[in-house]
C-alpha positions in Angstrom: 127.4 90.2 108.2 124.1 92.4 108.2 121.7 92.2 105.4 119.8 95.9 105.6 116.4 96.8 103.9 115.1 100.0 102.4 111.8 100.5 101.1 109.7 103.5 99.3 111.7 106.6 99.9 114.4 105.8 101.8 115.3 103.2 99.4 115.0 106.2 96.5 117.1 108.9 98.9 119.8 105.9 99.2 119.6 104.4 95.3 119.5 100.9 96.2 117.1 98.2 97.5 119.4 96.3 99.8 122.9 95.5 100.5 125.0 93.2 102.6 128.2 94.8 105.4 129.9 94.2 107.9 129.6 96.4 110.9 131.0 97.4 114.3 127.6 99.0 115.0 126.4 98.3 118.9 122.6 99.7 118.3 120.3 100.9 115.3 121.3 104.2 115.8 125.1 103.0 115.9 124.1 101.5 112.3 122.8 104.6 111.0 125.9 107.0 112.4 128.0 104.5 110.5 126.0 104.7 107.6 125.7 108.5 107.1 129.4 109.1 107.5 129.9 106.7 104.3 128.4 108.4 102.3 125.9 111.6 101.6 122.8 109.7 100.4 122.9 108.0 103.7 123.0 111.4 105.3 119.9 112.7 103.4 117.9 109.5 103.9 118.0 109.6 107.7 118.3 113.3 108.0 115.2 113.0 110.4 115.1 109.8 111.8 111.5 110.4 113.5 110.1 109.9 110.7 111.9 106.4 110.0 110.5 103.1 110.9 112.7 100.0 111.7 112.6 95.9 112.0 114.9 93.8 113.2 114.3 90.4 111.8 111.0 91.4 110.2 109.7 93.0 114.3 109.2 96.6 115.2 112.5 98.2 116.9 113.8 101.5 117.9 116.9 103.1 117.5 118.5 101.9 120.4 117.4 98.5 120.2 120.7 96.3 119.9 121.8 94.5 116.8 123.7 91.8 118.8 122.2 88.5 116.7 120.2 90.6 114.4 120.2 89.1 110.9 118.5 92.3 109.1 117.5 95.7 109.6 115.0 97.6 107.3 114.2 101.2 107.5 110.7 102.4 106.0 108.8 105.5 106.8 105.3 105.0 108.5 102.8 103.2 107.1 99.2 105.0 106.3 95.9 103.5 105.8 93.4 103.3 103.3 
């Protein structure tokens, strides 16, 4: 079971804070194929996944990095300064 995370936008695009499923997905971007194809909010929220941030168990990942052992994901746009 994966918990995933979405914050600021994304969370908005996709309508909901978190949620809790069980996946097949090898890598992030694995995740986030899966993801889109269930539904069109998905879709529009990682339409343009360059300008996504993600953590694996709260540390900095990419979109191949493997979920193998991975507890949570959260995907959040870039943070700015100020």
């Amino acid at each position: 079971m994966l918990d995933i995370v979405y914050f600021a936008w994304v969370r908005e695009r996709i309508g909901q804070p978190r949620e809790r499923l069980e996946t097949g997905a090898a890598t992030v971007a694995d995740l986030v194929a899966e993801l889109c194809a269930k539904d069109p909010r998905y879709a529009a929220a990682f339409a343009d996944p360059a300008v996504l941030r993600v953590a694996l168990d709260q540390d900095l990942a990419d979109f191949t990095a493997p979920l193998a052992g991975v507890r949570e994901v959260a995907f959040f746009p870039p943070m700015t300064g100020g």
